[in-house]
C-alpha positions in Angstrom: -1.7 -11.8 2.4 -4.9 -13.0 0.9 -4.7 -16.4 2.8 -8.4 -17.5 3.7 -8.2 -18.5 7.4 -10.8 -20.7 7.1 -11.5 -24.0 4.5 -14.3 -26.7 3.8 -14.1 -29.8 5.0 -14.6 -32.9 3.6 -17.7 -34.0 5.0 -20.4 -31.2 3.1 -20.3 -27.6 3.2 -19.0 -27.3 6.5 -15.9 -24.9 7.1 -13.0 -25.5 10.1 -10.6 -23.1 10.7 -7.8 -23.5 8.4 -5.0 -23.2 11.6 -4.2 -25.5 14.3 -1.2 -25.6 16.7 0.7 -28.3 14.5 0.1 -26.5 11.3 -0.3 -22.7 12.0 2.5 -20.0 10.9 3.2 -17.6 14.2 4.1 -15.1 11.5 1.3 -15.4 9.3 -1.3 -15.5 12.5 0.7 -12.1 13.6 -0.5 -10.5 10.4 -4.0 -11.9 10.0 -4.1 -10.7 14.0 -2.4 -7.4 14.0 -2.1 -5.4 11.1 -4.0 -4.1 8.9 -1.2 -2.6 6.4 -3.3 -1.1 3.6 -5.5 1.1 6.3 -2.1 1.9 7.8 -0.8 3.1 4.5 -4.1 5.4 4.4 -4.0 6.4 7.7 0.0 7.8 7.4 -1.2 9.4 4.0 -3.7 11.6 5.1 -1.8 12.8 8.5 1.8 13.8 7.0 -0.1 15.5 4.3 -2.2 17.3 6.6 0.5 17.8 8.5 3.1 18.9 6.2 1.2 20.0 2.8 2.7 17.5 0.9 2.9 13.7 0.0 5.0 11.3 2.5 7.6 9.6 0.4 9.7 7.3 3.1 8.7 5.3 6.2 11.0 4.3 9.2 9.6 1.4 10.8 11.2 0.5 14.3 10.6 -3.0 15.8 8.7 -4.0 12.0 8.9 -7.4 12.9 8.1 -9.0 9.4 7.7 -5.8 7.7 4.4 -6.0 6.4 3.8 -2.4 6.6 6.9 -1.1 5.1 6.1 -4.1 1.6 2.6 -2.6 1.5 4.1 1.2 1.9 6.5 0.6 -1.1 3.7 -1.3 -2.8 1.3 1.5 -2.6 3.3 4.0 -4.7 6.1 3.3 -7.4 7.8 6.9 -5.7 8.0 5.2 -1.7 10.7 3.9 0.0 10.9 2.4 3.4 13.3 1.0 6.0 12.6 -0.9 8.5 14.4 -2.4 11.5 14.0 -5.1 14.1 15.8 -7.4 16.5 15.0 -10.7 15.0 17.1 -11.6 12.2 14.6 -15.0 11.5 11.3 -12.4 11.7 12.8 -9.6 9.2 14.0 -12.6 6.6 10.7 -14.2 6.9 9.4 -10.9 6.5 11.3 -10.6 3.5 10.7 -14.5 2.1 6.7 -13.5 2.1 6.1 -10.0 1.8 8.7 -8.6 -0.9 8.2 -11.3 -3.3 
């Protein structure tokens, strides 16, 4: 993501949030809100390989909604693959707009 949720303003150094009703992203707020993908990643790491002995190499993701986690599993290792499904057509191809490019 990287998107600072916060920006100066133009009277000196103050900072307003960078969101409002008119202007804010439901999807982007949903992963600034939510998720936290790259401790996710960790987190599935160290159980299936404590687990099972050996490196996780695929990741089902049910309801994924814009598939954050399953981009940054993929991202995290050349090896991964991931599929993930959800109800909302719109969600999963704005998932796919702004986390797969």
């Amino acid at each position: 993501m990287g998107q600072d949720a916060r920006r100066p303003t133009k009277k000196g150094g103050a900072r307003r949030a960078a969101f409002s009703a008119r202007t804010a992203d439901r999807h982007v707020l949903y992963q600034l809100a939510v998720q936290s993908p790259s401790e996710d990643v960790r987190f599935l790491r160290r159980v299936y390989r404590g687990l099972r002995g050996q490196d996780a190499r695929h990741l089902r993701e049910d309801f994924c909604g814009t598939a954050l986690l399953c981009a940054a599993w993929v991202r995290a290792r050349e090896a991964r693959t991931a599929e993930g499904f959800d109800t909302s057509r719109a969600t999963l191809d704005w998932g796919r707009a702004h986390n797969f490019t």
